[in-house]
MIMAR-186641 format. One record per residue (C-alpha): residue number from 0; y, x, z negated. Coordinates in steps of 0.1 Angstrom, whole numbers. Layout:
N
<node bami="NUM" py="Y" px="X" pz="Z"/>
...
//
This chain:
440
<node bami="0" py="-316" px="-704" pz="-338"/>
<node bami="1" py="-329" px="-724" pz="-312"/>
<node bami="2" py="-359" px="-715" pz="-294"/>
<node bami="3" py="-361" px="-714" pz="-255"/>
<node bami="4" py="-391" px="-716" pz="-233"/>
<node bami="5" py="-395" px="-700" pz="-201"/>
<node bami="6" py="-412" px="-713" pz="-175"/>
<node bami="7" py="-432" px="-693" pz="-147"/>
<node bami="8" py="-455" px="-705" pz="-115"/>
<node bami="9" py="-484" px="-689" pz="-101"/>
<node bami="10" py="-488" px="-667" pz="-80"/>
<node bami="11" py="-488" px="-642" pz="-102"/>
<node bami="12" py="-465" px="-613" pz="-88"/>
<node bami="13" py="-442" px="-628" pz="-103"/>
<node bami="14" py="-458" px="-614" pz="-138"/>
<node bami="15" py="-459" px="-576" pz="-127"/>
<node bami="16" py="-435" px="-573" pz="-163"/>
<node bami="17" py="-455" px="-594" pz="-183"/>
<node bami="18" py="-485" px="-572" pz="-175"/>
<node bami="19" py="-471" px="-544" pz="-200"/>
<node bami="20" py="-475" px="-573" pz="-233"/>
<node bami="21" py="-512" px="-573" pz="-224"/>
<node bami="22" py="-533" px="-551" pz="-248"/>
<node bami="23" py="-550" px="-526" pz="-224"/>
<node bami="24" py="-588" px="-526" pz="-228"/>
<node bami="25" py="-608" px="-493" pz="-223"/>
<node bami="26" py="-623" px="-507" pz="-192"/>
<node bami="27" py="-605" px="-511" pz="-161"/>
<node bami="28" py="-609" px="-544" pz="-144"/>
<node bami="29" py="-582" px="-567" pz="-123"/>
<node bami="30" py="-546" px="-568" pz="-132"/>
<node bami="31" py="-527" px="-595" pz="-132"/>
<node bami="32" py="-510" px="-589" pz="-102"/>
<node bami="33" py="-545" px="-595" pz="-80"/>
<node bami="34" py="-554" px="-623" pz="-97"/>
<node bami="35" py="-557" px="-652" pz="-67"/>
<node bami="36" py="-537" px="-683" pz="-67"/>
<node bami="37" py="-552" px="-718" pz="-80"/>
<node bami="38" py="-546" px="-730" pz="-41"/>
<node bami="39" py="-564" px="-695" pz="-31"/>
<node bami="40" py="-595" px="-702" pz="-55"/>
<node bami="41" py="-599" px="-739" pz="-44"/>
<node bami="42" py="-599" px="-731" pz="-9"/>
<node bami="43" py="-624" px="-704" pz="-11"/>
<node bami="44" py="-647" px="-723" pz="-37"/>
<node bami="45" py="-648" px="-752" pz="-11"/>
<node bami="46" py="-656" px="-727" pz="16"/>
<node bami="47" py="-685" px="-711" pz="-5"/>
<node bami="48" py="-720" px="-708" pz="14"/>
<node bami="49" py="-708" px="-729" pz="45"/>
<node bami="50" py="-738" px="-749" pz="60"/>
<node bami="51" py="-729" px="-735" pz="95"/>
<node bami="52" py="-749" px="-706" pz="91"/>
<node bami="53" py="-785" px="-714" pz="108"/>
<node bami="54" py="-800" px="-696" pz="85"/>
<node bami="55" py="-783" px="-716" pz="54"/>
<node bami="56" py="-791" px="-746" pz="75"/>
<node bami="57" py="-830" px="-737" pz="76"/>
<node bami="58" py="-830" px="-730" pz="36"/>
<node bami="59" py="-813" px="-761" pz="33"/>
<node bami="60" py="-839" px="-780" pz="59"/>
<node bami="61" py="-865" px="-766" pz="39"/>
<node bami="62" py="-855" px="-777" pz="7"/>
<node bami="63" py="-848" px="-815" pz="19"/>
<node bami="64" py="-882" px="-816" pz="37"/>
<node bami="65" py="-896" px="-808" pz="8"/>
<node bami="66" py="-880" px="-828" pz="-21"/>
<node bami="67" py="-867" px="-864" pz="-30"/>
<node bami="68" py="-846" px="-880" pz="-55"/>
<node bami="69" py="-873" px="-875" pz="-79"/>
<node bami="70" py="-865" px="-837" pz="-85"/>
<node bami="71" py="-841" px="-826" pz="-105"/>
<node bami="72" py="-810" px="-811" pz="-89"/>
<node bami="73" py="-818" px="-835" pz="-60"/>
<node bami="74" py="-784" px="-849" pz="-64"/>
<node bami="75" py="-764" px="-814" pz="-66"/>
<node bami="76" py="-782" px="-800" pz="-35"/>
<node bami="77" py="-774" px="-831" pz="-16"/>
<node bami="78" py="-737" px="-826" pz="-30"/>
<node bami="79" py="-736" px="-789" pz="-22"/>
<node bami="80" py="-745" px="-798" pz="18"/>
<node bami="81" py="-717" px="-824" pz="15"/>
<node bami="82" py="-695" px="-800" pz="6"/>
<node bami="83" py="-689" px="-807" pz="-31"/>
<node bami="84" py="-680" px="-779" pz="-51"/>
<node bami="85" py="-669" px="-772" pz="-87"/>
<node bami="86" py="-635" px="-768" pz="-96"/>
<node bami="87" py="-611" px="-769" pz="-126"/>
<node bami="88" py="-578" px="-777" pz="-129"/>
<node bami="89" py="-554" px="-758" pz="-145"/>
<node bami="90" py="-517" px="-766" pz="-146"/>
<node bami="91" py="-500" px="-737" pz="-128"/>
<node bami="92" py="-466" px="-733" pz="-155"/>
<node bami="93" py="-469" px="-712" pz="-180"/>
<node bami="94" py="-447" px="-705" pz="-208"/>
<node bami="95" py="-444" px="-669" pz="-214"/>
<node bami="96" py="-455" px="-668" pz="-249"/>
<node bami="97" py="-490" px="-681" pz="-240"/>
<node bami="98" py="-491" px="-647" pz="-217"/>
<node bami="99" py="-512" px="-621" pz="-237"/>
<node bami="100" py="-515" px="-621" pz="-275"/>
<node bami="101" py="-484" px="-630" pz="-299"/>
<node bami="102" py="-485" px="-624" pz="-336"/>
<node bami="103" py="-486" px="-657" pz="-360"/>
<node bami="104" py="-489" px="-682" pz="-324"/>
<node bami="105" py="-515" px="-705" pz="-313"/>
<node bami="106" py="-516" px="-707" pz="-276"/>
<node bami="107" py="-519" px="-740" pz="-266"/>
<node bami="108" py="-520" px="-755" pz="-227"/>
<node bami="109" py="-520" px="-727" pz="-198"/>
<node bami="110" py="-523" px="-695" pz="-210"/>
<node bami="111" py="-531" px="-658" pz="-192"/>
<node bami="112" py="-548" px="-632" pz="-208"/>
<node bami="113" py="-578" px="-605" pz="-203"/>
<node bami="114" py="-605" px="-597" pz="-217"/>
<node bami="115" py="-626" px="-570" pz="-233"/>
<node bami="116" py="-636" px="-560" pz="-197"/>
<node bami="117" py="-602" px="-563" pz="-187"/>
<node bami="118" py="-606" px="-591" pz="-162"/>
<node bami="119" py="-577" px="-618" pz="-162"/>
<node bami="120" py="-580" px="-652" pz="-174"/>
<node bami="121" py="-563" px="-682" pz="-165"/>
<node bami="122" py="-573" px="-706" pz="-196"/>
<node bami="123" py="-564" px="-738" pz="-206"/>
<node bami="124" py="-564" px="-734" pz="-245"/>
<node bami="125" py="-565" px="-755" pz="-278"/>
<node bami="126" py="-554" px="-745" pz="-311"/>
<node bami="127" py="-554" px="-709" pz="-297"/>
<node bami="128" py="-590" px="-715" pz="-283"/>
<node bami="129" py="-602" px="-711" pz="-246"/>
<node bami="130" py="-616" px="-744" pz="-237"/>
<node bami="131" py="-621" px="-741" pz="-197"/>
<node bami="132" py="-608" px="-716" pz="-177"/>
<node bami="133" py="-604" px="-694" pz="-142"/>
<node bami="134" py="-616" px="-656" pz="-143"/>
<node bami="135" py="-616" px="-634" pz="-117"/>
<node bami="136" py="-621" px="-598" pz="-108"/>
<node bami="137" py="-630" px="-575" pz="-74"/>
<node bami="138" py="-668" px="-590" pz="-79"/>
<node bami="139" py="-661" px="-629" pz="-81"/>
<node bami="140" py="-647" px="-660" pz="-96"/>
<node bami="141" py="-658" px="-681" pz="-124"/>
<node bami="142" py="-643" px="-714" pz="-135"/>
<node bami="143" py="-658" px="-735" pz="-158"/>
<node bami="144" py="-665" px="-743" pz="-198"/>
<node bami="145" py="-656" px="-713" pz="-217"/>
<node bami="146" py="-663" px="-697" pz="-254"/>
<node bami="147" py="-637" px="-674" pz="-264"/>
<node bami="148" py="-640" px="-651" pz="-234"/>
<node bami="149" py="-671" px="-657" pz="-220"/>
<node bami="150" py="-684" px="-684" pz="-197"/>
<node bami="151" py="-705" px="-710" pz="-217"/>
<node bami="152" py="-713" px="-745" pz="-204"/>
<node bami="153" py="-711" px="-758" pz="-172"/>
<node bami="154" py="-692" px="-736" pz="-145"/>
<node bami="155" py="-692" px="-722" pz="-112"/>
<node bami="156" py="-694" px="-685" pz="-96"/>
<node bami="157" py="-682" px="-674" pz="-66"/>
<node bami="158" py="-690" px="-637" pz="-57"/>
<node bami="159" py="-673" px="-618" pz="-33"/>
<node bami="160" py="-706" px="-616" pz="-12"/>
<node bami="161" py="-699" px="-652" pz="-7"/>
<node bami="162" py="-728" px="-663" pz="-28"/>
<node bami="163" py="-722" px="-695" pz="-48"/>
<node bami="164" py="-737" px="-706" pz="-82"/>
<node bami="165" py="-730" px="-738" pz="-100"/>
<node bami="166" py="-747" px="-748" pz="-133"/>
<node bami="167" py="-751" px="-739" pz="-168"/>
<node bami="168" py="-745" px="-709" pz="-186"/>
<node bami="169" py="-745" px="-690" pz="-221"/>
<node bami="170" py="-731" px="-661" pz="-236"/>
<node bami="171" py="-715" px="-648" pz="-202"/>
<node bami="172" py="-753" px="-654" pz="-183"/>
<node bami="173" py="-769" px="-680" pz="-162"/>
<node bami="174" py="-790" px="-706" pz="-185"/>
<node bami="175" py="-803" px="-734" pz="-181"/>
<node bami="176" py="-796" px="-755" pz="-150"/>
<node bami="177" py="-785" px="-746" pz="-120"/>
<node bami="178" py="-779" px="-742" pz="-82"/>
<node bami="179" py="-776" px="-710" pz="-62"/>
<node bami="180" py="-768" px="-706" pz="-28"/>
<node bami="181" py="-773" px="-663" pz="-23"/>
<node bami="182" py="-762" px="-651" pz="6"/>
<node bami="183" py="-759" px="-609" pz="-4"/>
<node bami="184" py="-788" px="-606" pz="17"/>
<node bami="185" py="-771" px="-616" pz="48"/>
<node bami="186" py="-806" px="-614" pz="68"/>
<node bami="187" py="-828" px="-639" pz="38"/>
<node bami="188" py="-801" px="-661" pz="23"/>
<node bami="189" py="-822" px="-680" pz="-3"/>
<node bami="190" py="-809" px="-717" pz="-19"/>
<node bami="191" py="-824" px="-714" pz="-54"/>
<node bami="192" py="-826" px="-748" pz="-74"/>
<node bami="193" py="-844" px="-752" pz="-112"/>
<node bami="194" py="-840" px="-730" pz="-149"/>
<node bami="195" py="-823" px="-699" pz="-155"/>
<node bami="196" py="-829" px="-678" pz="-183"/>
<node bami="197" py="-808" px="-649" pz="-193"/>
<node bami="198" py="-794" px="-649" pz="-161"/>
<node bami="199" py="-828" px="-643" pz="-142"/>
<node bami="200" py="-842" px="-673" pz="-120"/>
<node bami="201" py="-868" px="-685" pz="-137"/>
<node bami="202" py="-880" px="-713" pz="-109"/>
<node bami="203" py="-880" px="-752" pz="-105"/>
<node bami="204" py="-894" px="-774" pz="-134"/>
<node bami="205" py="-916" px="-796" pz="-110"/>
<node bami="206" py="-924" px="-831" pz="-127"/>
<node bami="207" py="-956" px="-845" pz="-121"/>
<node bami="208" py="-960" px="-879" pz="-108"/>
<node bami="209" py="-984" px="-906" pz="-85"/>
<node bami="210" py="-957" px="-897" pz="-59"/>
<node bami="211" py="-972" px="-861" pz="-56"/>
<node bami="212" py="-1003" px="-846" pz="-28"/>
<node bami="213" py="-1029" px="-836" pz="-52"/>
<node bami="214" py="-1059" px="-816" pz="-49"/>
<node bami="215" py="-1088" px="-794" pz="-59"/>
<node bami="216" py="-1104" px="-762" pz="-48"/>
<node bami="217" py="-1146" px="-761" pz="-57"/>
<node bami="218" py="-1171" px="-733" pz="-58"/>
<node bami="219" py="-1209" px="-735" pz="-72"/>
<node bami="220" py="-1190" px="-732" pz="-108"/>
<node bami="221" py="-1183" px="-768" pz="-109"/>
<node bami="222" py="-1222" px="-776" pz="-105"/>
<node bami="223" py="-1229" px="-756" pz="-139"/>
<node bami="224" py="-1250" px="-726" pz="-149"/>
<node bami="225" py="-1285" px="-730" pz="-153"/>
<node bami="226" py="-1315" px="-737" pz="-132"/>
<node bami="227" py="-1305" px="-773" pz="-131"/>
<node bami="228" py="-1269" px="-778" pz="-110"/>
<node bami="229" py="-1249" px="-808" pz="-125"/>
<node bami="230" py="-1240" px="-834" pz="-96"/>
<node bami="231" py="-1204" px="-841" pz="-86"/>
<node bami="232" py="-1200" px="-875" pz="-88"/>
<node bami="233" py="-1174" px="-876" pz="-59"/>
<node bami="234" py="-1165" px="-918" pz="-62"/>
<node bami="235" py="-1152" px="-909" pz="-94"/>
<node bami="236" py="-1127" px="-878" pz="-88"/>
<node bami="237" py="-1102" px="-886" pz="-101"/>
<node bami="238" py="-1073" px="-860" pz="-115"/>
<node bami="239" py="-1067" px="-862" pz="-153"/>
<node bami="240" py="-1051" px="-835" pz="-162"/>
<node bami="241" py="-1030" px="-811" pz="-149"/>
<node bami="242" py="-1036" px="-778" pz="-174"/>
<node bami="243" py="-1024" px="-769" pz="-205"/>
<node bami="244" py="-991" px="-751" pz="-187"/>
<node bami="245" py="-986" px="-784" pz="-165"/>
<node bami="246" py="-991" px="-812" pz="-188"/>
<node bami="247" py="-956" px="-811" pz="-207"/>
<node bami="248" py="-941" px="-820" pz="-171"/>
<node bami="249" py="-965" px="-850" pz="-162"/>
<node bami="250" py="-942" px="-882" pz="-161"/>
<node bami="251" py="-965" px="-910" pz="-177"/>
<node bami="252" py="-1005" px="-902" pz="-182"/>
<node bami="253" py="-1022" px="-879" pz="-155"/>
<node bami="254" py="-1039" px="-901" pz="-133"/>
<node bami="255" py="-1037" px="-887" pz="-99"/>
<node bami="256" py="-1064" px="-894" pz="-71"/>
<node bami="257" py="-1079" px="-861" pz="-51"/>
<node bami="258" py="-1060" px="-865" pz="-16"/>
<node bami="259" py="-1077" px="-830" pz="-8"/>
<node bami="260" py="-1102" px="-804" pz="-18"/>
<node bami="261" py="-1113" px="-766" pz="-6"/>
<node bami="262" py="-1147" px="-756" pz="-9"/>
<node bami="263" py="-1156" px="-721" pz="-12"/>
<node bami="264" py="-1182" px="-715" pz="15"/>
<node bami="265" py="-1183" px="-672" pz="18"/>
<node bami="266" py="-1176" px="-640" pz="1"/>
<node bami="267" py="-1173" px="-607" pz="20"/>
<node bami="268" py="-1202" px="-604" pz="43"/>
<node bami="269" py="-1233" px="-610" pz="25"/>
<node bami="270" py="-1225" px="-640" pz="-2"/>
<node bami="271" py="-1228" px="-679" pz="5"/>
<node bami="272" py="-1223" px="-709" pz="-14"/>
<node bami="273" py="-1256" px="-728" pz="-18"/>
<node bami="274" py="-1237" px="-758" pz="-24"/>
<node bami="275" py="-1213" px="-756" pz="2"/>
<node bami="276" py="-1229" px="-779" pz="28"/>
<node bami="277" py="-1235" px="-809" pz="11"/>
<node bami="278" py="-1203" px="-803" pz="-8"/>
<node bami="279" py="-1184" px="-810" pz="25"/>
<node bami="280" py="-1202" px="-837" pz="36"/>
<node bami="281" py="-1196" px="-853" pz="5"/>
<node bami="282" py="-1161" px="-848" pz="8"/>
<node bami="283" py="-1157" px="-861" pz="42"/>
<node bami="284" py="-1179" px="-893" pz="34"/>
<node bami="285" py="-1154" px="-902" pz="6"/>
<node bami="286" py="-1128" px="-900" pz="29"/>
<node bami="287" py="-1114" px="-869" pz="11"/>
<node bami="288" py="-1092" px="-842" pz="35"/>
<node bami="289" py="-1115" px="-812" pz="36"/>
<node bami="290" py="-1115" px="-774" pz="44"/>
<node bami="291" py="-1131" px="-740" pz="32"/>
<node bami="292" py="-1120" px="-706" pz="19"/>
<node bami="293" py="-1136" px="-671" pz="23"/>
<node bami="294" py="-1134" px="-647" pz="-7"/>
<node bami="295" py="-1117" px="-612" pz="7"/>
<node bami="296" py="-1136" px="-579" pz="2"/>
<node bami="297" py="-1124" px="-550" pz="-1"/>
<node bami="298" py="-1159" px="-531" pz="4"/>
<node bami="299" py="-1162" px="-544" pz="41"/>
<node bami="300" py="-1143" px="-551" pz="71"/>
<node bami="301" py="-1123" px="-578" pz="81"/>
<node bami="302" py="-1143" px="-586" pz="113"/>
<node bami="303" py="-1181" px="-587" pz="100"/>
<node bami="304" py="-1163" px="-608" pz="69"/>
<node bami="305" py="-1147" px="-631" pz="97"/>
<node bami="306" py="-1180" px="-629" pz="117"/>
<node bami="307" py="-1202" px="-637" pz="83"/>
<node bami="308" py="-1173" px="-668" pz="74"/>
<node bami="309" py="-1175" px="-684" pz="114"/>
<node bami="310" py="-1212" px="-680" pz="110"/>
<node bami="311" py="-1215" px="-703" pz="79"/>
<node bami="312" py="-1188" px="-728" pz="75"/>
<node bami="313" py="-1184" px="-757" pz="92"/>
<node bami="314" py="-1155" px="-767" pz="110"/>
<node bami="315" py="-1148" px="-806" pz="123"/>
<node bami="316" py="-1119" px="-823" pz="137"/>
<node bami="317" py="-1091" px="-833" pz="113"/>
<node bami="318" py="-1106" px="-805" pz="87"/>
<node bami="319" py="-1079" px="-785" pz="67"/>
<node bami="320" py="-1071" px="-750" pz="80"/>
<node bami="321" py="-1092" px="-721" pz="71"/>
<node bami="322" py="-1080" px="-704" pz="38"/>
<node bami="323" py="-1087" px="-663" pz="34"/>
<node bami="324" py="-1086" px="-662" pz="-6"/>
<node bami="325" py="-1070" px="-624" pz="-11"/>
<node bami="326" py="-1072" px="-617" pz="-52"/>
<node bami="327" py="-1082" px="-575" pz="-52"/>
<node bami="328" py="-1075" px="-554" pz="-82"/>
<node bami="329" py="-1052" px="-528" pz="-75"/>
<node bami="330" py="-1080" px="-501" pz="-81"/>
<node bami="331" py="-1101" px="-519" pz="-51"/>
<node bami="332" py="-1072" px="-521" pz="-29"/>
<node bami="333" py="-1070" px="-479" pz="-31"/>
<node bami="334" py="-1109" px="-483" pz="-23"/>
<node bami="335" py="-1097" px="-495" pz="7"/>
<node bami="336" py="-1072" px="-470" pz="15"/>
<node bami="337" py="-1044" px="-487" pz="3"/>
<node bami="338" py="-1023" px="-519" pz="10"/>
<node bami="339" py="-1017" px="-510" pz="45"/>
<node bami="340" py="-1056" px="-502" pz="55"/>
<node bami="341" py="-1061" px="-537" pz="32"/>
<node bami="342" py="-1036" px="-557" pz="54"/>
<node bami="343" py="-1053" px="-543" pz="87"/>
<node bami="344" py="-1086" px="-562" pz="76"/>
<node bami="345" py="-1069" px="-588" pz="67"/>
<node bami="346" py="-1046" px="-595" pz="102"/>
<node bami="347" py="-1079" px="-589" pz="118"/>
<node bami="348" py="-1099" px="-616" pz="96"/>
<node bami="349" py="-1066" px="-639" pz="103"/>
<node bami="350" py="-1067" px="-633" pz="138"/>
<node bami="351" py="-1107" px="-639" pz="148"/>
<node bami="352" py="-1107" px="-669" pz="126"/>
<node bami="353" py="-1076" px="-686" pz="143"/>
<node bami="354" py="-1093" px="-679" pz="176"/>
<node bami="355" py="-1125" px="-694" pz="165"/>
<node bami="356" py="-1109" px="-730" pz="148"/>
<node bami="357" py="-1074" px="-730" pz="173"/>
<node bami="358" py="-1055" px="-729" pz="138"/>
<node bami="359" py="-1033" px="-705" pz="118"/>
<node bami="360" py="-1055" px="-698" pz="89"/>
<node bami="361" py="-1040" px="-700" pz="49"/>
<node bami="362" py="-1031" px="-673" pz="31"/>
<node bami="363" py="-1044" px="-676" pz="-7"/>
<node bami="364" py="-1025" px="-650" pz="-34"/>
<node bami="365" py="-1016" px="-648" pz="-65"/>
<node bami="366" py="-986" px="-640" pz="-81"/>
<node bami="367" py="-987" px="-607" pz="-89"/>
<node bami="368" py="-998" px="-598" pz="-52"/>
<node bami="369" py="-969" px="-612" pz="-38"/>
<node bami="370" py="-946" px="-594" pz="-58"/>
<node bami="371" py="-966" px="-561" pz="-54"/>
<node bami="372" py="-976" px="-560" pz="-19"/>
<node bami="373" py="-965" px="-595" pz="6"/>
<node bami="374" py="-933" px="-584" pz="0"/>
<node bami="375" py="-939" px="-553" pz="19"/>
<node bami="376" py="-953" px="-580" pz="52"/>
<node bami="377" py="-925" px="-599" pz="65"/>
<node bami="378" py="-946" px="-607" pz="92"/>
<node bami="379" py="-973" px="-624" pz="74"/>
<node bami="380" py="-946" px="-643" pz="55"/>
<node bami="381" py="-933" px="-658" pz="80"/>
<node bami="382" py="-964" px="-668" pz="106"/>
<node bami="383" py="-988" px="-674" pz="80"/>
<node bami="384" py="-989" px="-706" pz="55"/>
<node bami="385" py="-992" px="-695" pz="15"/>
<node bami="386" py="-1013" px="-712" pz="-10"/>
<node bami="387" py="-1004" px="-690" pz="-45"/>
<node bami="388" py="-1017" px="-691" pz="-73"/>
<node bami="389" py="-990" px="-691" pz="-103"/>
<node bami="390" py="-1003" px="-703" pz="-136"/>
<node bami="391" py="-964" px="-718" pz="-154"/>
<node bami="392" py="-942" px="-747" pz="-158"/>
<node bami="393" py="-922" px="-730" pz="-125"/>
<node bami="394" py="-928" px="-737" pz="-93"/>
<node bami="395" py="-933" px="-704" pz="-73"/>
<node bami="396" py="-900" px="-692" pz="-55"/>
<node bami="397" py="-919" px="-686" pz="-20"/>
<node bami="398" py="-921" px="-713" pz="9"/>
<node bami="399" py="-959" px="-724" pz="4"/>
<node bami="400" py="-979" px="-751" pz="18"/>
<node bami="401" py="-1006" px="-753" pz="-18"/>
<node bami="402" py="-993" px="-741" pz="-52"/>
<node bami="403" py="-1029" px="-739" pz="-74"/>
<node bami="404" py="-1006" px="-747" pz="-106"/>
<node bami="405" py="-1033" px="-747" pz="-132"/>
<node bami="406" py="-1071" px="-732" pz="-137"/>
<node bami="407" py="-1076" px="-756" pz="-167"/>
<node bami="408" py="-1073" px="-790" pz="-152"/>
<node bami="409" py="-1101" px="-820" pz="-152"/>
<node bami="410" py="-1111" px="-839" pz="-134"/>
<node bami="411" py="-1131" px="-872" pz="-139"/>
<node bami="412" py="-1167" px="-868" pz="-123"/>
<node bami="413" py="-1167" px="-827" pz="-122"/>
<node bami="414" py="-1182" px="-812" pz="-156"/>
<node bami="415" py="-1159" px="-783" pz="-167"/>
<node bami="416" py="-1126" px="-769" pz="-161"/>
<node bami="417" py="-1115" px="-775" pz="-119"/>
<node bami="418" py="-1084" px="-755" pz="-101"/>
<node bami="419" py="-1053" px="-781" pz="-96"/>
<node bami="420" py="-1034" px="-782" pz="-68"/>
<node bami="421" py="-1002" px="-794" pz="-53"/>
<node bami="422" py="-991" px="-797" pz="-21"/>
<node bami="423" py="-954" px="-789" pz="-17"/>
<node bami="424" py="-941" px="-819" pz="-4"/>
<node bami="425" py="-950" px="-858" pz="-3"/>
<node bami="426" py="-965" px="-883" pz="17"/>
<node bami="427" py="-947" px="-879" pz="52"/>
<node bami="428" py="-948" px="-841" pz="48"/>
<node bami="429" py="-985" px="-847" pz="40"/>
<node bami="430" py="-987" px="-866" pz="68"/>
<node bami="431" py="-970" px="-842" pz="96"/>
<node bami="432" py="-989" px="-816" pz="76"/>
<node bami="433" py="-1023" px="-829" pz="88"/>
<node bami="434" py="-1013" px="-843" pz="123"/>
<node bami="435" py="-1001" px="-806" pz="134"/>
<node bami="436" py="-1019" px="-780" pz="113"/>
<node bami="437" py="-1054" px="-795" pz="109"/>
<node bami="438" py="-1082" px="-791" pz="131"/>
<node bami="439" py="-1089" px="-808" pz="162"/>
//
């Protein structure tokens, strides 16, 4: 007997029948009747994250002021702002034997079907295999490389928030790879660009390279222990290597010169630097962009430590802006009275020392204090540079000025292990960087 075919088009309410040959999973999830056109899905993919948002266009402005075509993902960012999206295409006829699952045949071409989470599938399929496909439910839409039913490969996301993902994945999860424009927090849309693992954002792989700001913060460490300090021998600094962390990224050999340096120069309101003041002249004499960093305490308050800084450092036109370096344990901060008595001292420390030099102080933190306590000062986020320290292959996921990427690094002419760090940006940033924020 011959064997006819019949031939269906999406949209899909057409298939309201053909929804009763589908095996019905334990979980509810989109039927086949919601399930968007191709033309839908394409329109709304290329709509995903529009630029015309200010605040997408000041993530975006960030991330170009900040980058070149060195870094990876350049390329795709650049495409994203263009509005280049991923898409898939899958022809829209169907035969109605590749709808659902038929005993003893292979679907092959355009085939519908849902999963174990019951969310529909428009796949293109060999030898009864998914090999790229559309999936949608109330939360999103993927297209993209599949494996059996899950997304792995490259492929794109498109949640109903209007948040847009495009890169690799694995086993259903972001891996690897990838761009995110997230837009669920409609007041902090974030672009996100570098490695996911297990669907978590891991950060960007930053290679290093001659093209790169580098620099080095100094205290009385680098001179040694001893009665006898070991000399700097500041015509020979010279950067040549980045840390133990940073070293699988450096493109060629580390061989960076020292475009900038902070010297330690106080500590709460009693401790100074003997080594401070010649330090900085040195600094300056080899031509060497220069500032100086107090040490927070949590024993004192944040006027007689600004008082006890102003008193002691020196500051000259064309210097670097003051840096307040905030590292307390969390049992010193409740010795304080906790991180909103800690953040009093600190505004007023910020405030007396930007009134002294005419500039907006640094802020120096760590990891770990951002994510337990800046993220509770949106104010202090926003008005006040961050230099963080963040010892991994990943660059932090903050808007900083200085990212102190290793504590292991040397340096030629310094004895011992010296703090690297990066300035985020290049040359012409660099450049604006010390024509607007230094001191005049």
């Amino acid at each position: 007997m011959k064997k006819t075919l019949l031939y269906i088009t999406l949209p899909f309410v057409a298939l309201i029948g053909a929804t009763y040959i589908l095996p019905r999973p334990e979980v509810k999830g989109a039927r086949l009747t919601s399930m968007p056109s191709i033309s839908s899905i394409s329109s709304q993919t290329s709509k995903a994250s529009e630029a015309s948002d200010p605040r997408i266009q000041a993530e975006i402005k960030y991330y170009l002021d900040r980058h070149n075509v060195q870094d990876e993902g350049y390329e795709v960012v650049v495409g994203f702002i263009e509005g280049k999206r991923h898409h898939i295409e899958i022809n829209p006829h169907v035969t109605l034997r590749n709808v659902g699952t038929w005993k003893d045949y292979a679907r092959e071409g355009t085939a519908i079907t849902l999963d174990t989470l019951g969310r529909t599938i428009l796949a293109f399929c060999q030898a009864d295999t998914i090999v790229t496909a559309i999936r949608a439910d109330e939360t999103g839409t993927y297209q993209g490389d599949f494996s059996q039913t899950g997304a792995s490969g490259h492929g794109s996301y498109l949640a109903a928030d209007g948040s847009y993902y495009e890169g690799h994945w694995e086993q259903d999860r972001k891996q690897g790879f990838g761009l995110e424009m997230y837009v669920a927090d409609k007041e902090n849309p974030r672009l996100r660009v570098g490695e996911w693992r297990k669907g978590r954002f891991m950060g960007e792989r930053m290679k290093y390279t001659s093209e790169r700001i580098y620099g080095i913060d100094i205290a009385r460490y680098q001179h040694g222990k001893g009665r006898r300090p070991k000399p700097i021998l500041w015509d020979q600094l010279r950067i040549t290597h980045v840390g133990k962390n940073g070293s699988k990224n450096v493109s060629g050999e580390a061989d960076y010169p020292v475009s900038f340096v902070y010297i330690k120069s106080t500590e709460g309101i009693s401790v100074r630097n003997k080594f401070y003041v010649n330090d900085y002249a040195q600094a300056r004499k080899h031509g060497i962009r220069t500032g100086a960093y107090h040490f927070f305490s949590t024993r004192t308050s944040g006027a007689a430590q600004a008082k006890h800084f102003i008193r002691n450092t020196l500051f000259r036109e064309g210097d670097l802006p003051p840096v307040l370096d905030v590292e307390p344990s969390k049992s010193q901060i409740q010795q304080m009275g906790g991180p909103e008595a800690m953040f009093r001292h600190i505004r007023v420390w910020l405030d007396a020392v930007e009134q002294w030099t005419g500039v907006k102080p640094v802020l120096y933190v760590n990891q770990m204090f951002v994510n337990n306590y800046l993220a509770d000062q949106p104010e202090l986020k926003r008005d006040y540079r961050v230099w963080i320290a963040r010892y991994s292959e990943y660059k932090p996921d903050v808007r900083l000025t200085y990212w102190q990427l290793c504590p292991d690094g040397r340096v030629a002419g310094i004895q011992g292990d010296v703090d690297i760090n990066v300035f985020n940006g290049y040359q012409s940033q660099f450049d604006e960087f010390i024509a607007n924020e230094t001191i005049k």
